[in-house]
Each structure stands twice: as structure tokens, then as C-alpha cells.
C-alpha positions as CSV (number, residue, x, y, z in Angstrom):
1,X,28.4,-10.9,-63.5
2,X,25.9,-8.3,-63.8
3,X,26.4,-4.6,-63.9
4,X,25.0,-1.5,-62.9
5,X,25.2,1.6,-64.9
6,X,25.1,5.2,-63.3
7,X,24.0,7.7,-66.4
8,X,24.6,11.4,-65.4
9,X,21.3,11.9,-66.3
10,X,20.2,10.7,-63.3
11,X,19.0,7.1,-65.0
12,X,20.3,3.7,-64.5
13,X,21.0,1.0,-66.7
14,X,21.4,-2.7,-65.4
15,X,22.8,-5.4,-67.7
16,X,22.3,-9.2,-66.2
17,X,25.0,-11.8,-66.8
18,X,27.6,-9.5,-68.5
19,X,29.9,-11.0,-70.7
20,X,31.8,-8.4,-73.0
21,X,32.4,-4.5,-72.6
22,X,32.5,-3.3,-76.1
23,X,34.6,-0.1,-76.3
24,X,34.9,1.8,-79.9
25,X,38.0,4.1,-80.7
26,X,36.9,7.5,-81.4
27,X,40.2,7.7,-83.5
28,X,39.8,5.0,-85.8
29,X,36.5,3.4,-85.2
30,X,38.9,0.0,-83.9
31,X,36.7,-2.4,-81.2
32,X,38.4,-3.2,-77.8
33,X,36.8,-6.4,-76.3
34,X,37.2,-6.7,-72.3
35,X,35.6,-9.4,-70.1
36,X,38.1,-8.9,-66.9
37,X,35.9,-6.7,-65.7
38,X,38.6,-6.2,-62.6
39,X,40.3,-4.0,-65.2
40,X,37.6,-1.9,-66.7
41,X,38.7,1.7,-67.1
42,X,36.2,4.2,-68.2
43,X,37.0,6.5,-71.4
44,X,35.5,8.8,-73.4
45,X,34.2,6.3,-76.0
46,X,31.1,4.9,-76.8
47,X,30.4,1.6,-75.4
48,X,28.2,-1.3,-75.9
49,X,27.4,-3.9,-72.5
50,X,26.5,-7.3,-73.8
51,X,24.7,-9.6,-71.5
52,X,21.5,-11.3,-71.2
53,X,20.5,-7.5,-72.7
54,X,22.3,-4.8,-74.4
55,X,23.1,-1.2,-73.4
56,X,25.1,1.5,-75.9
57,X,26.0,4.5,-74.0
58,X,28.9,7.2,-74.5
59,X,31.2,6.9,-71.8
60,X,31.1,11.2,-71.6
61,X,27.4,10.0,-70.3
62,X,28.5,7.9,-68.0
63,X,29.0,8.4,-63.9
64,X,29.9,5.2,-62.5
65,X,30.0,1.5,-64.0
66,X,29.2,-1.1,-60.7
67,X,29.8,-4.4,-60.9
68,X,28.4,-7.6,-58.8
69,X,27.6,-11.3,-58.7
70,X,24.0,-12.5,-58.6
């Protein structure tokens, strides 16, 4: 799974062969792990991608997170 990441800045990010969405609590600083990616809901919390690369971006910077097979 790979996944495309729409920054409101007008960038893109892409992350090959996606395996974890890292998602930090803003309240108490707690990890959330999710690789169903069918269920991926975008909050206001700072996220990390991990795949073949890593990307770290707040989800307030965030537009749209697409994701697709090779």
C-alpha cells in the first residue's frame, strides 16, 4: 500500500509500501497504531507514515490522505 499525501501548502508527500499510521494524542502524548488503512480518520494530531520512507506532518496541515496499491 502506498499513500499520497495532500499538504495544504500546496506540496505532496508520497510514502511507498505503507505499513503503520502513527497518530500522537495531543492530550496525553499516548501513540495510536493503525494499519487498516480502510479505517483511517484524519484528526487534528500529529502524525508519522512509516513505509519504505517516513513522513511527520500535523494533521491541521493536512488536506487529503490517498491511498493505492502499486
Amino acid at each position: 500500500m502506498n499513500a499520497t499525501i495532500k499538504v495544504k501548502d500546496g506540496s505532496i508527500i508520497t510514502v511507498k509500501n505503507l505499513r503503520v499510521i502513527k497518530r500522537i494524542s495531543t492530550n496525553n502524548s499516548s501513540i495510536t497504531e493503525e494499519n487498516n488503512f480502510e479505517n483511517f480518520i484524519l484528526y487534528n494530531s500529529p502524525y508519522i507514515f512509516v513505509g519504505s520512507n517516513i513522513a511527520s506532518i500535523d494533521g491541521n496541515n493536512i488536506e487529503y490522505v490517498f491511498f493505492y496499491q502499486n
